[in-house]
C-alpha positions as CSV (number, residue, x, y, z in Angstrom):
1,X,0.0,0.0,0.0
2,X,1.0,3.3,-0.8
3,X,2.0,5.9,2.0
4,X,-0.9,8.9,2.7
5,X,0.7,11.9,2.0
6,X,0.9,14.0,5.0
7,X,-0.8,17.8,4.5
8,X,2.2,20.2,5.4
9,X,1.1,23.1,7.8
10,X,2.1,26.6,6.2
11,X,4.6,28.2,9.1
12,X,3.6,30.3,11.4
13,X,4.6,33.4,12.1
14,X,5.3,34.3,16.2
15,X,2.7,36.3,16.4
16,X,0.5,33.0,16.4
17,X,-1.4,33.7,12.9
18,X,0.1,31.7,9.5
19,X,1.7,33.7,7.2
20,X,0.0,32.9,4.0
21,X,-3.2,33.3,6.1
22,X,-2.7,37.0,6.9
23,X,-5.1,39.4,5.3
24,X,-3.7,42.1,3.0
25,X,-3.9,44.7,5.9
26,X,-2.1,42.7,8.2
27,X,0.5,42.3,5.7
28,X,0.7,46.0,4.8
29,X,1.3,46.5,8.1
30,X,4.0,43.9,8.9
31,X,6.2,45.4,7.2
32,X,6.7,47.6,10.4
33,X,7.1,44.9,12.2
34,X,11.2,44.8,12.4
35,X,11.4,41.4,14.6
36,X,8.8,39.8,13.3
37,X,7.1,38.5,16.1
38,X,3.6,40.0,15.7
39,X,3.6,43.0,17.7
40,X,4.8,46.6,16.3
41,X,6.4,49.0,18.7
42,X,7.3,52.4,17.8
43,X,11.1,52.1,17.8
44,X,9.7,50.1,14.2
45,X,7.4,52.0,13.0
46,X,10.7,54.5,13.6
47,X,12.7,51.8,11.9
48,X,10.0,50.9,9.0
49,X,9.6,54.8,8.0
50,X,13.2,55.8,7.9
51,X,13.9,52.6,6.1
52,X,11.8,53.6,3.2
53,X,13.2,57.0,2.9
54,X,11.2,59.4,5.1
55,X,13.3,62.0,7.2
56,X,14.0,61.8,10.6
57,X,11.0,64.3,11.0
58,X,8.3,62.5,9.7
59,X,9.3,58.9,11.2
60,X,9.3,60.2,14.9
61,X,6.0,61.9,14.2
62,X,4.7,58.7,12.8
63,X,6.4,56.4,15.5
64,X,4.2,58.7,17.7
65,X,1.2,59.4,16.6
66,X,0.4,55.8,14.7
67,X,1.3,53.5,17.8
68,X,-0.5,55.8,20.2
69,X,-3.7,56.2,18.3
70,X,-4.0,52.3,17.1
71,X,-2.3,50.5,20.3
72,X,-4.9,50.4,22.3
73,X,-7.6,49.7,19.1
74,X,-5.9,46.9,18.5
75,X,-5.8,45.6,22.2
76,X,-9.1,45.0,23.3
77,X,-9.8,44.2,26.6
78,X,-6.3,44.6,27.4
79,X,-4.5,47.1,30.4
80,X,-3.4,50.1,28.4
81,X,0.5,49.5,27.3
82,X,2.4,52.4,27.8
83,X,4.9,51.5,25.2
84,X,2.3,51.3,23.0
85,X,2.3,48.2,21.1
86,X,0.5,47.4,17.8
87,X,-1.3,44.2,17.7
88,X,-1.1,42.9,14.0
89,X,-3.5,40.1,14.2
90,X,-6.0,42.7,15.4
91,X,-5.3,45.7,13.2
92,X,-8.4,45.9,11.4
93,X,-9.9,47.1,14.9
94,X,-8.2,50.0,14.3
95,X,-9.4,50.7,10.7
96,X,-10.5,54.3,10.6
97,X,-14.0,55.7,9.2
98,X,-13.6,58.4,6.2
99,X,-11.2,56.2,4.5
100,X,-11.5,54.8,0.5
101,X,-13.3,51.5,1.8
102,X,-10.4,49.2,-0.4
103,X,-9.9,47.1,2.9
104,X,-13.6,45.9,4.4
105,X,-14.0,45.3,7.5
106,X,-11.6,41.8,8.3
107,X,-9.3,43.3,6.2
108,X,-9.8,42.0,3.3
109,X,-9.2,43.6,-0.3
110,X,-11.9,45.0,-2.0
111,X,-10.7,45.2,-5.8
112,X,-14.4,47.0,-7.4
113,X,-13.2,50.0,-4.4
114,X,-9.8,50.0,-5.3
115,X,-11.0,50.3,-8.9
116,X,-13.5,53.1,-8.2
117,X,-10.5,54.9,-6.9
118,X,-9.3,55.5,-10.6
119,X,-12.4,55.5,-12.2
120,X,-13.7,58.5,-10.1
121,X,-10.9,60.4,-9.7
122,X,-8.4,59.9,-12.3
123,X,-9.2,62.4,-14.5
124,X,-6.4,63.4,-16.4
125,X,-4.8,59.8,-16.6
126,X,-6.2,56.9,-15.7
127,X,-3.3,54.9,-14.2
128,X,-2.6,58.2,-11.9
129,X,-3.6,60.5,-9.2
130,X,-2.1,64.3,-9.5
131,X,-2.3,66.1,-6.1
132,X,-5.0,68.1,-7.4
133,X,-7.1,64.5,-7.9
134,X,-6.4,63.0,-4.4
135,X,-7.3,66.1,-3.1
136,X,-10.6,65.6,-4.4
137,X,-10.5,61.5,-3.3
138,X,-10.1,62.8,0.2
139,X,-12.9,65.6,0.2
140,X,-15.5,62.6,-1.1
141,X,-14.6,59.7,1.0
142,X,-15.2,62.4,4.1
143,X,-18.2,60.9,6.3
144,X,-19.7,64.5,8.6
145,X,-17.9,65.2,11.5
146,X,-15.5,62.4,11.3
147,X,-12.4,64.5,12.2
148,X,-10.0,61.9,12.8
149,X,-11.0,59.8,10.1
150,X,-9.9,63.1,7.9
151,X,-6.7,63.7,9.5
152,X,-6.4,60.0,9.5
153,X,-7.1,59.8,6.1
154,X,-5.1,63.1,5.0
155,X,-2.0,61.7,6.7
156,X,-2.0,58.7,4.9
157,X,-2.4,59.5,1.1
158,X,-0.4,62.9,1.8
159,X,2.9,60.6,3.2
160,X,2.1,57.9,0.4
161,X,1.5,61.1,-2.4
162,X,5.3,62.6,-0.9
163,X,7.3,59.5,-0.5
164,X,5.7,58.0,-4.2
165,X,5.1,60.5,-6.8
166,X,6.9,60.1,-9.9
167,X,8.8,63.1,-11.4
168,X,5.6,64.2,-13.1
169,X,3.8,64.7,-10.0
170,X,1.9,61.8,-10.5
171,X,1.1,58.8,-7.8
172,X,0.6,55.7,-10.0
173,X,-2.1,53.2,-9.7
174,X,0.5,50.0,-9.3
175,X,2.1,52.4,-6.6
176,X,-1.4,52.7,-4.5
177,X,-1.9,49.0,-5.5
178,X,1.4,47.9,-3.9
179,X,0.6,50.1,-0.9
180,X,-2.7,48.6,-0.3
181,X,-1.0,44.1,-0.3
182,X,2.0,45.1,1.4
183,X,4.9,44.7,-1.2
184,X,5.7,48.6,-1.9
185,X,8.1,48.8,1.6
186,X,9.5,46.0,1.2
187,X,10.4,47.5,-2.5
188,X,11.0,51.0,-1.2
189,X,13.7,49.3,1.3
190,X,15.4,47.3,-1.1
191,X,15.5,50.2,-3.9
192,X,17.0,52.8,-1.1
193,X,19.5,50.0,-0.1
194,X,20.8,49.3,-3.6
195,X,21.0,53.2,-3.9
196,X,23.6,52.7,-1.0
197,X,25.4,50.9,-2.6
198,X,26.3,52.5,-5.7
């Protein structure tokens, strides 16, 4: 008789979830995560920021303000952490209102949202945004009186618009694309540290 092939369990990461089991947000987000064991702390966020080429500036105010307003979102039930740790497996607890609705609400990518991204507001190409355009993305995806979903919002596109354009001015669609499942960093970081290099 012939030997029943045994099932091989994908590996795990140490943050307890399998890796090829992550949702596209948690994997846009581990990027950050430096050590890899499922929790993000500023000191990465520091790390991750600086690593993809933003200035000293904007990684401390990042480090700051993103592990103190999605720490405890991503904790629940838990004593607040005062070094303000960032739960991965739980980060779609911390997924803010006023936003473009491309990740739902496990996480998951929504292609027909990231589509109607472009479709909308892509006017002048339609494989771009100009500033003028995502301007306009974040005045229509605000929902009334959700202030931190706007500042929330304006943070993110405004960092990925400054870190990402082209030399035209232009933030391409396979940019925002790689953004949204998690492979841009890891680009970003490889791209700077070739730069090095030379």
């Amino acid at each position: 008789m012939g030997e029943v092939s045994k099932s091989v369990s994908p590996p795990s990461s140490p943050g307890g979830e399998r890796v090829d089991e992550r949702n596209v947000l948690q994997k846009h987000v581990a990027f950050f995560d430096r050590d890899k064991d499922g929790v993000v702390y500023p000191w990465e966020t520091f790390k991750g920021f600086r690593a993809i080429g933003a200035n000293l500036f904007l990684s401390t105010l990042s480090a700051v303000f993103i592990n103190i307003g999605l720490s405890s979102k991503t904790r629940p039930g838990k004593f607040p952490n005062f070094l303000f740790p960032i739960e991965i497996k739980n980060i779609q607890l911390a997924k803010h209102g006023s936003d473009s609705g491309v990740y739902d609400s496990e996480g998951r990518f929504v292609s027909k949202k990231f589509e109607e991204i472009f479709k909308k507001h892509a006017l002048t190409y339609p494989d771009a945004l100009t500033e003028k355009e995502l301007k306009a993305l974040l005045k229509s995806n605000r929902e009334p009186k959700d202030y931190s979903g706007w500042v929330a919002a304006w943070t993110e596109w405004t960092t990925l618009y400054n870190l990402c354009k082209d030399d035209n001015g232009l933030l391409k669609k396979e940019t925002v694309k790689a953004v949204y499942d998690g492979s841009l960093f890891e680009h970003m970081e490889k791209q700077r540290a070739s730069k090095k290099k030379k």
